[in-house]
Each structure stands twice: as structure tokens, then as C-alpha cells.
N, C-alpha and C positions, 0 to 999 in steps of 0.2 A: 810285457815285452815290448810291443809298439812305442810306451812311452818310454821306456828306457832307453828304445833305438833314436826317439828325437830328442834326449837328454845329451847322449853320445854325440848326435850330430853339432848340435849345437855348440858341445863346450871344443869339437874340432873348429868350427867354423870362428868358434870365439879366442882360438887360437892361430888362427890363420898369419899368412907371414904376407898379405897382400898390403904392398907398402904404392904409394906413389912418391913414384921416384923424378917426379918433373912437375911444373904446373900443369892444371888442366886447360886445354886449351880447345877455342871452337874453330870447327871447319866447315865447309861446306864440298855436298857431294855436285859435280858438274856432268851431266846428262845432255845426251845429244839430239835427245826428239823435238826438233826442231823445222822449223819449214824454211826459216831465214838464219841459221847457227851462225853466228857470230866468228869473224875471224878469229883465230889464237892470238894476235895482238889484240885485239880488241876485249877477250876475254881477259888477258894478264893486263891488259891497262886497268878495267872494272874492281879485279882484284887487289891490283896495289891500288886506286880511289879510296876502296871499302877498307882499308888494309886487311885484309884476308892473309892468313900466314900458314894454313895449311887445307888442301885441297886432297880430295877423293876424284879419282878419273876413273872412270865404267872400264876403262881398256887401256892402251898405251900408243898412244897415238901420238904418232913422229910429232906433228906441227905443234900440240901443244907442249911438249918433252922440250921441243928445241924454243920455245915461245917463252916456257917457264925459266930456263936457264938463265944462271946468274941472277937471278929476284932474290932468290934465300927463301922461298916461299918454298916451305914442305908437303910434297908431293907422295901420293900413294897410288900406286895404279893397281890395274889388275887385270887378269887373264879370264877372255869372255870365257860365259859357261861354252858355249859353241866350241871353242881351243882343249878345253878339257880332258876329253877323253884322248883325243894326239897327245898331248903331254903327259897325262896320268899314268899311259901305256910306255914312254918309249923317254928313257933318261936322255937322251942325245938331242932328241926335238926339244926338248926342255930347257937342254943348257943353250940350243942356236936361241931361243926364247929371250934367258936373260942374256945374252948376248947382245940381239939384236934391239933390244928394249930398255936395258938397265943399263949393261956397261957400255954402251956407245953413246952413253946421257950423262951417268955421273963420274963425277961432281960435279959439273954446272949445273944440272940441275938436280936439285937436293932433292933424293928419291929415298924415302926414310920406308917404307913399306909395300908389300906386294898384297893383293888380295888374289886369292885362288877361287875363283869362280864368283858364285853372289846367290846366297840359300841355295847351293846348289839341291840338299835333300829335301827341301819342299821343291823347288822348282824345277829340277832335271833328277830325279831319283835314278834313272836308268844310269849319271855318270857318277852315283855314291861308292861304287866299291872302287873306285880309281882315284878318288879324291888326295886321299891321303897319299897314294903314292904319288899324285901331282906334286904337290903339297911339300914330299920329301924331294923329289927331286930338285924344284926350285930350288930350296932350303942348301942342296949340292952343289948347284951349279952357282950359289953365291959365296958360296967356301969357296973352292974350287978359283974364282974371281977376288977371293981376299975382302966381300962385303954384306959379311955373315951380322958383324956386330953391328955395322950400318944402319942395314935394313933387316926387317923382320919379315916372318913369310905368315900369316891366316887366310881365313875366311870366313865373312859375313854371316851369320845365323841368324833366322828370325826364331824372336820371342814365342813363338807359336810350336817351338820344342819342348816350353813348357810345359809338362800337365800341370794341375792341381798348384796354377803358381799363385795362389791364395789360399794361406798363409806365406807368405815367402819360404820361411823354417821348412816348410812341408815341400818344398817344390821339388820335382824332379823331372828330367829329361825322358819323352818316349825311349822308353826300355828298347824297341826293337831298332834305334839307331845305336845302339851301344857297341858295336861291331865296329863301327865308325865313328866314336866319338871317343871312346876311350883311347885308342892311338894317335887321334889327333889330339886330346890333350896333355898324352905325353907329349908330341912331339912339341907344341905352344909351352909346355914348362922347361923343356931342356935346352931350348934355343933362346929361350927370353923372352918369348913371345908374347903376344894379348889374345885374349877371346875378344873376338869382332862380333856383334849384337847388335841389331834391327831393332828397334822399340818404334812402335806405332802407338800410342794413346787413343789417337784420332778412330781406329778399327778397334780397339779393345772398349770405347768407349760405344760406339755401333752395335756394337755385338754385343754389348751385356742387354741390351734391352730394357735397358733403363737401372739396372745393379749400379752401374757408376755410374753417380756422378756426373755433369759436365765441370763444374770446378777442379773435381777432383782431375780429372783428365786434363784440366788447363794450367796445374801449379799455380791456381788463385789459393788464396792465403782460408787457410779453414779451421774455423773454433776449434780445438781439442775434441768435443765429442761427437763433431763430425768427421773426426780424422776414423781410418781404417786400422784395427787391432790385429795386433799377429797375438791370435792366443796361447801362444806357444813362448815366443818370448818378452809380451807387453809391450815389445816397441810398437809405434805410433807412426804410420804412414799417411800423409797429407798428398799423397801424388803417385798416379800409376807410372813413370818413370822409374823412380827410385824402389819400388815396390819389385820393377822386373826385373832390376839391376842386382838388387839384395838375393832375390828368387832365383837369379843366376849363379848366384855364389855358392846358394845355398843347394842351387843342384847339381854344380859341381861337386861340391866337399862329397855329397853323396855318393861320387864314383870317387872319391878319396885324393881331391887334387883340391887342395885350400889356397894357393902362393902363386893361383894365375891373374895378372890384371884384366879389368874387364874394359875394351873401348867400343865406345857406339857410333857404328860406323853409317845410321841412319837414324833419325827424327825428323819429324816436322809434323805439322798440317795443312791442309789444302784450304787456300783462299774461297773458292768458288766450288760450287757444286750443280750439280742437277736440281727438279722437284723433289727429289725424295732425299735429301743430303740436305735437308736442311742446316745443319753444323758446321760447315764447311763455309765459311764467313770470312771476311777482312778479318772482323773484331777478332773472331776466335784464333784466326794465323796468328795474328798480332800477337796475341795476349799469350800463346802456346811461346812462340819462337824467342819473342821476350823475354818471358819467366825462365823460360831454358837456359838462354843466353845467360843470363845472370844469376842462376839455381850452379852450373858449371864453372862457372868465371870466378865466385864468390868462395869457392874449396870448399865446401858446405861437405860433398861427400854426400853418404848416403844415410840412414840411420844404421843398418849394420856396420856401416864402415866410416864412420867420420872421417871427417879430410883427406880420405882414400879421392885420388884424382879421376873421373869419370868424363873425358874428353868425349865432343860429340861434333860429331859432320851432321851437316841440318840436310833435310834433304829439302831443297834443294837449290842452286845459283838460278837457273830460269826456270821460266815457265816453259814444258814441253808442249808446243799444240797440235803435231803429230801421234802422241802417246795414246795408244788404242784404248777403249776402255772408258768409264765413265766420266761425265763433265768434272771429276775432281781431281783424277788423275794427272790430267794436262794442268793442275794450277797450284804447285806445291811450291813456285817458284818465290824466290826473294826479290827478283827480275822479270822485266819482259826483256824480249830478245835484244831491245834498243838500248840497254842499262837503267831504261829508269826504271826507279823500285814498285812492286806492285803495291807497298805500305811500308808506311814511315817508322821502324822499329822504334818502340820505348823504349830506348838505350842510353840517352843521352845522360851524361856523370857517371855510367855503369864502364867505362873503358875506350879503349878506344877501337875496339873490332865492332866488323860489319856497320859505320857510322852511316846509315842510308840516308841519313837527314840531309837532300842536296840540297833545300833550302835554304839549310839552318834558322829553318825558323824553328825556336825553343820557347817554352812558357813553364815560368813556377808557380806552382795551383798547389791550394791547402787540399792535404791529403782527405780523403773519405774514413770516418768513423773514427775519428780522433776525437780528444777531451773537447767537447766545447770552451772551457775554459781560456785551455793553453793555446786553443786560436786567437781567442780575446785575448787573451794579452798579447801573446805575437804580433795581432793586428795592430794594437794600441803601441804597439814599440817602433812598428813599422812609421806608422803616422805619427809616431811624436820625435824618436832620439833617431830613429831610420829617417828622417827627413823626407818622406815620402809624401808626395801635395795629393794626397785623401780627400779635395773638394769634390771630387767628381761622386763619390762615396756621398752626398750632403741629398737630403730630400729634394727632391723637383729635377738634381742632375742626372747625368747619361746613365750611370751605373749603379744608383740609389736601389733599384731593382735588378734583382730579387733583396728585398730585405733583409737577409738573413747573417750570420757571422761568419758564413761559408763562401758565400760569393764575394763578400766585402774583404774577407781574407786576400784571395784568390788576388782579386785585382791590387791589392796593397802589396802584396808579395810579389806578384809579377815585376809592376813598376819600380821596385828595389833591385829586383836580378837584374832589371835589363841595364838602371843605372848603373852599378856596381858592375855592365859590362859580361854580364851572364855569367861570372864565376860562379863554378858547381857550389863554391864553400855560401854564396849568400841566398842561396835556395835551401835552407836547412827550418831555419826559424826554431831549434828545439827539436826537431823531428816531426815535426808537425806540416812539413811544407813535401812537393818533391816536384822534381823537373819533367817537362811531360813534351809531346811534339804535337800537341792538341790544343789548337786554337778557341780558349775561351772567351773569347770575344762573342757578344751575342747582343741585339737591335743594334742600338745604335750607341753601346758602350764597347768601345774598340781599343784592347789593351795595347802596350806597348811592344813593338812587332809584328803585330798583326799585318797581315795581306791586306784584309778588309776585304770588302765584297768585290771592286772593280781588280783586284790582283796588285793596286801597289801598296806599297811601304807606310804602315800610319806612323808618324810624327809624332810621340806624345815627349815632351821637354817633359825631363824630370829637374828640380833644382837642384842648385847646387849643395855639397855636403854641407857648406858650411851655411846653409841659406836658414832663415831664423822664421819664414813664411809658412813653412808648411804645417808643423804642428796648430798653427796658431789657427786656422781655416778648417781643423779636423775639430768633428765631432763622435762621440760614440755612438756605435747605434746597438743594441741588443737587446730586443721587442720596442723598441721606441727609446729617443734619448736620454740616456741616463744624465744625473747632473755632473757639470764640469768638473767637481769636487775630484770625483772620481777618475776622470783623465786624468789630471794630476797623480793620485794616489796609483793607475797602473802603469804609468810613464816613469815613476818611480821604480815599480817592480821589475818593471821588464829590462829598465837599464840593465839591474843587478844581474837579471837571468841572462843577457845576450852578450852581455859586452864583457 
């Protein structure tokens, strides 16, 4: 019978009408624990810089409502948990609410979503049995206002509703909140609504105790048979994002509501941490917020639901250094309060949200675990028909070391992009190159672009396209130099493959 009932579930889930009806798109959530908070023009200036084009607000605060107006940047606000139970109880306080918050704002400022509290049932359980009437009543008083279809009404859920959300198939929501989630997700499917969902990696990855993975918690790229199996329906999970997104769906269908969108209305991880947080790292913010940025942006979807849209607010715009709680609490931010960025997102050719790079300083470096091969020839294309001057690459010069086809790559690709003027399209090489905001410059072989040690600007002249010098100065190197014969013979091939 057991297996029957996840047979059933399955082929509902596998009919499901959960479409994405827009692209997906990234936001970030903006949080006030702050000891220096930033004006509201100074926060909507930081936002159109990054272009940021949709925002999560903790509450509804006049100055940024009237701050945001007329940007076209879409806004979501929400009703603290502390307002809750006044509204949940009493339809009238509800509607002065949107009132005094919504319609006194829009349309100049594009208010596309309301959140109702924020995990109110893990965090305020005493205001659960009033939620849903909050919940409705908003939902009224935006009818009522004529901007029902506008804006939509949720509320944020953390992941930690899940039980047993491994398998995904298998997941299902604590039964004893079912009083309350099942009339809220009628009311999310009759109005058009989304289920609004918390995903932490960063704590699920904590808390296994070493079960996951840090890869796997960071959407680094992982072999097949170290990816995660749902024995239930053979799909292949490489990331506990996607893992809790599916697990949501699938513990929906369980209370028999398949056709709700899911958006996550929080992600990230924490730069800094305590002694005991060791994981809490530049690297790892980096590498989480990036791969996310670009796992979303890219329509990928999920593996239950391909190209299903799965929008996410990163949490978070700053750093809060008031936020009670441990050293990593206060450092979720993509900011300090002054705008500069806490780390330089891998973003650059992935779009043009969140571009933190206020340098612009950009570098093309041959990718890691690629064919040896197809770098050598790349390289060889670089330095012979790419017109790229490869002397520095020569024994006894700056960049001869490391000897390798990986470093000599790196700096022959580089100095093409920056000639060619840093177009995304001359960072490819075959797929074998990619763009990075990480200075591979090291002793005293200083690529093009580079800061350099004293912080200015290195000078490296690349020649010209039509210059007849460069290839003629390149030699190959792969374990020691191979004979010219063979420049020849891959300068040949590489034309064919590049050009």
C-alpha cells in the first residue's frame, strides 16, 4: 500500500500544471539592523548602480516606498510579525493597513507583493491561528482597492516544515500545521498566488553533521555518482537548493495542491563567522551566491520541474552589525553599509544583475579540469592566428613559470580578452576558457589589467590584429619544447576550430 501511495503521488506530481509564467528573476532582501542604515536615496541609488530590479522590504516603510517610486524596480513589502495579530483579528485595521502602505504608494512605486508576517509558525506560533485570517483580509482589502491582480498576498515558510525532505518524493509538511496550511494554500491557489520558501543550505549543511556535503551545499559542479538519488524517482540531485524546492512540491501535491508556484523569498550565506563557523567564508559566500545567481538566471528549473521559474531574494543587501546572535548572522550581506561590496561576485558574462564588480577589473583564465588537449590547442591559436605576443610565456621570462599548459593558457587568454576589449564572446576559446574577477597575476608576471601590487593600472600593449610579430616569438611549451614543426601543424588546426 505505502508503495502504491508514492506511485499515486508521483504520477499527480508528474502531472502538475505548475507552469512559469515569467522569467525568473533575482532580488535581494533589504534589512534594517544596522548601526549607520543608509538613507533611502542612498539605498535606491546602490540599487539602480547594481541594477537590482526587485527588492524584499522586512516592513513598509514610508521613506523607502516614497524612495523607491518611479525606479520601476519591483517591490514587495510586508506586515511585521509584531502587526499580526491586530490585523489577523480585525478586517478594518487591515484595510487602514493597505491603505496606508499600498494605496498611498502605488503606482509609482511598483508594489507587486505583500508578505504576511516572515515564518510566522516557527517564529511567533502564538500568531498561527490568525494568520490566515491576516492573510484573507489583506487579500480584501486589495480587491476592495481594485489591486488584487497587481499584487499578490503570502508568507514566507522556512524549509524546516519539511519532515523527511530526503527523498524529495517522500517529503511532507509537519502534519500538526495542517490546520493552517491547508487554507492557506487554498487561498495561494485561488488568488494566483506563490508559496514563499526560506532555503538555507548554509544550516542544512551545519546540521547534517557532515551527511552533506559542502559542495553539495554550494551548487559546485559534482560527478554523477556523487550527486544525491531520490530512490523513488531516479532523478539526480547535485544541490540542496533544488532538492528543497522539488521536496516542496512534492509536499504540497500531498495535501493535493499540485498548480501552486513556488518563490524563495530567502537564500544566501554568511561571509564571516565565529570559531566554531568555520564555513562561513568570503570563498564560500562567493561561490553559494554566484552559483545561485546563475543556477536561477540560466531557467535551469529544477530537476522535477525543468524550466519551471524558481526566483530568489538573496538574503541579503548589507551587512547587519546590530543583528543579535552569532558572528555570522550580522554578515549575510552583499554590502557594507557604505555600498562597497563585501566580495566581488563571479558574475561577470552571466547578466547584468547584481554587477558588484566596481572595479571592473575582469580576467579570462582557462577553466579547471578541462581536456588538456583542447587548452593546447587554444593556447596555440591564441599565440599564433590570435595574434597574442606569447614572449613573456618563453623560458627565463616573467610568466614561463609555472610551466604548465594551464597557466600559459590563462595568461594567452587573458591578453586576447583584454585586447579584443573584454568582449564576453573572446573569453570562450571552445569552452574551455571563462571569465573570472580574480586576479591571476602572481611574482612578477603581471597580466593585463592587473592592479599590480602598489594598486595601479599594469600597461601590458597587446599588438596589433594585423601585427605579423607575435606568433613568430611564440614557442610551445608542454613538458619542455616541442619542435616548431608542430606550431605549424596546431596553428593550422586551431584556425579551423576557432574562426
Amino acid at each position: 500500500m505505502a508503495l502504491l501511495n508514492i506511485l499515486i503521488l508521483l504520477l499527480a506530481v508528474s502531472s502538475a500544471a505548475v507552469k512559469a509564467d515569467e522569467d525568473p528573476f533575482i532580488g535581494v532582501n533589504i534589512g534594517t539592523d544596522l548601526s549607520d542604515m543608509p538613507h533611502p536615496t542612498q539605498v535606491v541609488a546602490l540599487l539602480k548602480a547594481q541594477q537590482i530590479r526587485h527588492v524584499r522590504l522586512y516592513n513598509a516603510d514610508r521613506g523607502m516606498l516614497v524612495a523607491l517610486a518611479n525606479t520601476g524596480i519591483q517591490v514587495v513589502v510586508s506586515v511585521p510579525n509584531e502587526q499580526l495579530l491586530g490585523i489577523g483579528q480585525s478586517n478594518s485595521t487591515a484595510a487602514n493597513w493597505v491603505s496606508k502602505n499600498i494605496v498611498a504608494h502605488y503606482p509609482a512605486t511598483n508594489i507587486t507583493g505583500i508578505c504576511v508576517g516572515s515564518e510566522v509558525l516557527t517564529a511567533l506560533p502564538n500568531a498561527a491561528p490568525v494568520l490566515v485570517n491576516a492573510m484573507r483580509f489583506i487579500q480584501s482589502a486589495l480587491v476592495a482597492s481594485d489591486l488584487d491582480r497587481q499584487i499578490k498576498v503570502s508568507t514566507p515558510l522556512p524549509s524546516s516544515l519539511l519532515l523527511d525532505p530526503f527523498p524529495p518524493s517522500q517529503a511532507f509538511f509537519n502534519h500538526s500545521w495542517n490546520p493552517v496550511l491547508v487554507p492557506m494554500l487554498n487561498l495561494l491557489q485561488s488568488t494566483g498566488s506563490y508559496f514563499m520558501l526560506n532555503i538555507y543550505p548554509y544550516y542544512d549543511y551545519i546540521l547534517s553533521n557532515g551527511v552533506i556535503p559542502l559542495d553539495y551545499a554550494l551548487f559546485k559542479p559534482l560527478p554523477p555518482n556523487k550527486e544525491a538519488v531520490d530512490s523513488n524517482t531516479l532523478v539526480h540531485y547535485s544541490n540542496v537548493f533544488d532538492a528543497t524546492v522539488d521536496a516542496t512540491y512534492f509536499a504540497m501535491a500531498s495535501l493535493n495542491f499540485t498548480n501552486i508556484p513556488i518563490i524563495v523569498t530567502e537564500s544566501g550565506w554568511p561571509s564571516k563567522g565565529d570559531s566554531n563557523e568555520p564555513d562561513a567564508t568570503l570563498e564560500n559566500a562567493n561561490t553559494y551566491n554566484s552559483n545561485l545567481i546563475r543556477h536561477v538566471l540560466n531557467k535551469t528549473g529544477t530537476p522535477k520541474h525543468p524550466g519551471v521559474a524558481v526566483s530568489t531574494y538573496i538574503y541579503e543587501l548589507y551587512n547587519e552589525d546590530t543583528k543579535p546572535g552569532p558572528l555570522s548572522e550580522k554578515n549575510w550581506g552583499l554590502f557594507d553599509a557604505n555600498g562597497d561590496p563585501v566580495y566581488i561576485l563571479h558574475l561577470t558574462g552571466a547578466g547584468a544583475v547584481l554587477a558588484n564588480d566596481t572595479t571592473n577589473q575582469t580576467y579570462c583564465t582557462a577553466k579547471d579540469g578541462v581536456d588538456p588537449k583542447m587548452l593546447q590547442a587554444a593556447l596555440d591559436w591564441a599565440c599564433g592566428v590570435g595574434k597574442v605576443d606569447c614572449s613573456p610565456l618563453q623560458q627565463g621570462k616573467p610568466c614561463y613559470e609555472p610551466d604548465n599548459v594551464i597557466a600559459h593558457s590563462t595568461y594567452a587568454f587573458d591578453t586576447y580578452y583584454h585586447q579584443m576589449g573584454k568582449s564576453p564572446e573572446a573569453c570562450d576559446f571552445n569552452g574551455v576558457a571563462a571569465i573570472t574577477t580574480t586576479d591571476p597575476s602572481h611574482g612578477s608576471c603581471m597580466f593585463p589589467g592587473s592592479l599590480g601590487r602598489n594598486g595601479s593600472s599594469v600597461n601590458i600593449t597587446a599588438p596589433s590584429m594585423n601585427s605579423t610579430s607575435a606568433s613568430s616569438s611564440y614557442r610551445i611549451y608542454s613538458n619542455g619544447a616541442l619542435r616548431s614543426i608542430l606550431t605549424v601543424i596546431r596553428v593550422l588546426i586551431c584556425s579551423v576550430i576557432f574562426l
